[in-house]
VOPAGU-2260 file (C-alpha; in pm, 1 decimal, decimal comma):
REM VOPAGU-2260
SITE   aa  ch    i         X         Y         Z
SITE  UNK   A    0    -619,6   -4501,5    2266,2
SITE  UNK   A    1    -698,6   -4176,6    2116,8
SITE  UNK   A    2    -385,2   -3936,3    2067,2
SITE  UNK   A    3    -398,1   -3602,1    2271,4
SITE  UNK   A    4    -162,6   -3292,4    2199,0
SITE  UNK   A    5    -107,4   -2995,4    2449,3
SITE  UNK   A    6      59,6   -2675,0    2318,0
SITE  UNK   A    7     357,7   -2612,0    2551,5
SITE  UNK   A    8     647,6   -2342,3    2563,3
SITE  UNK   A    9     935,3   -2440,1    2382,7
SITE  UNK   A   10    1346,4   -2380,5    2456,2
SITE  UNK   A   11    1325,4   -2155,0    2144,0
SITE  UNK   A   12     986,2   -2008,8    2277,8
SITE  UNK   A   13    1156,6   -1863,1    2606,1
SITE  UNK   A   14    1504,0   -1766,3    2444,2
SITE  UNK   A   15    1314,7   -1534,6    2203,8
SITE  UNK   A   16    1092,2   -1388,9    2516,7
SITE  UNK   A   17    1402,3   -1358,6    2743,7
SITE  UNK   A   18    1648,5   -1219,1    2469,5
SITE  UNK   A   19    1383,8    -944,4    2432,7
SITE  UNK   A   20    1330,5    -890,0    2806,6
SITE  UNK   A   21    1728,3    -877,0    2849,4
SITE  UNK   A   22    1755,5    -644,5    2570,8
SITE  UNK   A   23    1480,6    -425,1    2647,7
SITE  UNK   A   24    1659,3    -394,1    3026,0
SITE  UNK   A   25    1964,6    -272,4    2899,9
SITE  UNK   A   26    1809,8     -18,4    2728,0
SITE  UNK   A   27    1597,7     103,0    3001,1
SITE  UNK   A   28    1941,8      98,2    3246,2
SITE  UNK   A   29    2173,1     303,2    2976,1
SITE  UNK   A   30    2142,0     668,2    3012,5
SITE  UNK   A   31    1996,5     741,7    2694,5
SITE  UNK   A   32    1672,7     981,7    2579,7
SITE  UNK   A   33    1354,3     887,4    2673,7
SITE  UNK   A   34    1233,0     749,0    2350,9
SITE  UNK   A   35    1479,1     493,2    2347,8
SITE  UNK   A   36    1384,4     423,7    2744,0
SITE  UNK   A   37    1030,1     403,2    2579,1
SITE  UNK   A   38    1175,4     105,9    2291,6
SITE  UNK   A   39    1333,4     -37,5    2646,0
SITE  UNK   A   40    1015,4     -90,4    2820,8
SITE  UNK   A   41     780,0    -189,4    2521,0
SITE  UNK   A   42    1087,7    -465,0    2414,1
SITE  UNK   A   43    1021,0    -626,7    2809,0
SITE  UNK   A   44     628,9    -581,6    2808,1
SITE  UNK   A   45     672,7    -771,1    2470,9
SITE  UNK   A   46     911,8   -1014,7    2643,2
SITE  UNK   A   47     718,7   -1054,9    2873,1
SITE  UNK   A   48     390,9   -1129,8    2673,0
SITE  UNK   A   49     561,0   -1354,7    2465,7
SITE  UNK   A   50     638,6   -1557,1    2782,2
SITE  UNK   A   51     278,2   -1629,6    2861,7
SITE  UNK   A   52     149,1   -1667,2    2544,2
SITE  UNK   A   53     402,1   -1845,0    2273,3
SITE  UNK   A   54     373,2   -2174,2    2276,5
SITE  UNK   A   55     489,6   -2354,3    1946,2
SITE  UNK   A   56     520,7   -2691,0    2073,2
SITE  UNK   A   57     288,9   -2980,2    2107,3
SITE  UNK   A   58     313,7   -3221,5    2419,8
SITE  UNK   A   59     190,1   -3557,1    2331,5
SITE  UNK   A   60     -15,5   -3605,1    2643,1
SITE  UNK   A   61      94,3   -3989,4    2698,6
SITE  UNK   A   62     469,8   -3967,1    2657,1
SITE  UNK   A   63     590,9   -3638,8    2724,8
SITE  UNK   A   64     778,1   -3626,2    2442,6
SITE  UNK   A   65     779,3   -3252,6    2244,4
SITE  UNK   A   66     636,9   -3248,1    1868,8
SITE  UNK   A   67     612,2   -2970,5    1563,6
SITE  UNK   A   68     281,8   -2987,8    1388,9
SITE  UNK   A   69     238,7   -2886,0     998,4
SITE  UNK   A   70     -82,9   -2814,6     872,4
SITE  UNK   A   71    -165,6   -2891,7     480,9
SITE  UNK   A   72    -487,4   -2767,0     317,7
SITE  UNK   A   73    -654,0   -2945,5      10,6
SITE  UNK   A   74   -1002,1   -2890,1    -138,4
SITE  UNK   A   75   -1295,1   -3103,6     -42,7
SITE  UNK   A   76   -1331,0   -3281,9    -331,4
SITE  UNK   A   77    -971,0   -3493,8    -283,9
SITE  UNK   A   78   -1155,4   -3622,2      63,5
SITE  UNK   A   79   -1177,2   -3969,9     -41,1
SITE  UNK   A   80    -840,4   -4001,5    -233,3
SITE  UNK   A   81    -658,5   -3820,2      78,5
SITE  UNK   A   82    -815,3   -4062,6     317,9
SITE  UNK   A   83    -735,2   -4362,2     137,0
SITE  UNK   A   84    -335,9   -4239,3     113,8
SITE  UNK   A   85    -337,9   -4139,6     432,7
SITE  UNK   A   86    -419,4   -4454,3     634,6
SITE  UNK   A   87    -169,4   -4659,2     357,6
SITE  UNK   A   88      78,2   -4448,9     215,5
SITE  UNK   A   89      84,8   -4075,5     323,8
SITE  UNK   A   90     373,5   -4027,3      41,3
SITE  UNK   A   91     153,0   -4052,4    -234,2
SITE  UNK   A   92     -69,1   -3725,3    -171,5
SITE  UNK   A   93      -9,9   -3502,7    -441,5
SITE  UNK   A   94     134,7   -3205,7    -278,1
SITE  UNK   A   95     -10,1   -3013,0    -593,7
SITE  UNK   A   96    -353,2   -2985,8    -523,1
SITE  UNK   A   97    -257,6   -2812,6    -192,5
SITE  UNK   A   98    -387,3   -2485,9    -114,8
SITE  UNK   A   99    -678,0   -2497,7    -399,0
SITE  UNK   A  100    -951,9   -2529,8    -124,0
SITE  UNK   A  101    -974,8   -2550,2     265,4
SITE  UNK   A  102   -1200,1   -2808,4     287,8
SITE  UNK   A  103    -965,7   -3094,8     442,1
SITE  UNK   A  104    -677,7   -3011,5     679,2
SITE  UNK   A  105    -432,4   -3259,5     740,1
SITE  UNK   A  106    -239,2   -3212,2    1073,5
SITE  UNK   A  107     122,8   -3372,7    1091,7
SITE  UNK   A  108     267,6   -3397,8    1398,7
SITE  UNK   A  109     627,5   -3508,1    1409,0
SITE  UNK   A  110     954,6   -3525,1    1625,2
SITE  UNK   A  111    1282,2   -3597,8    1442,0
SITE  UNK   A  112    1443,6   -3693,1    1753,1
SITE  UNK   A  113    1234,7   -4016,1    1827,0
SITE  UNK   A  114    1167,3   -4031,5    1399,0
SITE  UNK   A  115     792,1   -4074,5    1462,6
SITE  UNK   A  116     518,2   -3883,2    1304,9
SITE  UNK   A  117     107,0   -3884,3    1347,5
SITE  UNK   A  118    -119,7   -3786,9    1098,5
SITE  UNK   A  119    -479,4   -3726,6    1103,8
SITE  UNK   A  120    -712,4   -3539,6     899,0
SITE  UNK   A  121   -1027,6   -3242,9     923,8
SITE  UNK   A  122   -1304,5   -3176,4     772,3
SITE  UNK   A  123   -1431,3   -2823,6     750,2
SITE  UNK   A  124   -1789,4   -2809,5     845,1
SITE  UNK   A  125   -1878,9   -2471,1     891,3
SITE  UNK   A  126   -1674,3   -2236,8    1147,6
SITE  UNK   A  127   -1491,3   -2571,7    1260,2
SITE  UNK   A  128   -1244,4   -2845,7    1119,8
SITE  UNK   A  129   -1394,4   -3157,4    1295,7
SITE  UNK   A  130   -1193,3   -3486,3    1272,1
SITE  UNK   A  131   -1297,7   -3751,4     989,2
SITE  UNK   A  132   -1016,5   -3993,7    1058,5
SITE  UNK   A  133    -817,7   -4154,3    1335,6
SITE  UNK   A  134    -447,1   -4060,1    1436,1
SITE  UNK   A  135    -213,8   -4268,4    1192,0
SITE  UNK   A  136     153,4   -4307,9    1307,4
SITE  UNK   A  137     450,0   -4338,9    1089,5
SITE  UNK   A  138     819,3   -4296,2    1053,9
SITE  UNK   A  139     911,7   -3990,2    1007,9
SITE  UNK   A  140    1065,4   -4067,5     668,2
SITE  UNK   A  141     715,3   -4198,8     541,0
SITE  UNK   A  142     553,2   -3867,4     618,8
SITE  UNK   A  143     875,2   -3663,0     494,5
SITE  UNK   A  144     680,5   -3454,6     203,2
SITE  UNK   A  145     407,0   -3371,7     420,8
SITE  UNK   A  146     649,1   -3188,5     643,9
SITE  UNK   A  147     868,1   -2980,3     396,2
């Protein structure tokens, strides 16, 4: 069955939106000048932006359960030796070829509370990153240089 990730709001997600609404309110209520009245409201409009829009988590769809993702970049030309270590032994990618090209993408999502981690890769094809492998899961400890 094919793996499926939602973006959700996280605990860390909402304590940086309401810290900012709660400290924008305070100073809107303190009689102060009206530029720092004008800090006040942008800090809650910000707040409250922040609210509806950050979302740093990933929901895997089936379980519930809340993941980080880490993207890596590599050039195209590594396709074939990135496929082959990622559906065996993720580990062995060479870490120093990253960043030399955006032609592949890999996408690590992992939770270090379960110790499970999926992996998949993308191909660029123009204006896109389109999938050229299947969702490979792993222990977290397998997939451990991918997500430093």
């Amino acid at each position: 069955m094919e793996k499926e990730f939602k973006r959700v709001l996280t605990a860390r997600d909402l304590i940086i939106s309401l810290a900012l609404i709660i400290a924008g309110g305070v100073l809107v209520a303190i009689k102060t000048s009206a530029s720092v009245n004008i800090v006040g409201f942008f800090m809650i409009f910000a707040g409250l932006i922040f609210i509806m829009v950050l979302r740093s988590g990933y929901k895997l769809v089936e379980t519930g359960e809340i993941y980080k993702k880490k993207e890596r970049y590599f050039a195209q030309s590594l396709k074939d030796s990135i496929m082959t270590a990622l559906s065996s032994s993720p580990e062995s990618i060479s870490l120093h070829e990253e960043d030399k090209g955006n032609g592949i993408r890999i996408d690590v999502y992992y939770c270090r509370k379960n110790g499970i981690a999926y992996c998949r890769a993308y191909e660029y094809i123009p204006y896109r990153y389109e999938p050229c492998s299947q969702f490979y899961e792993y222990k977290i400890e397998k997939v451990e240089k991918l997500i430093k």
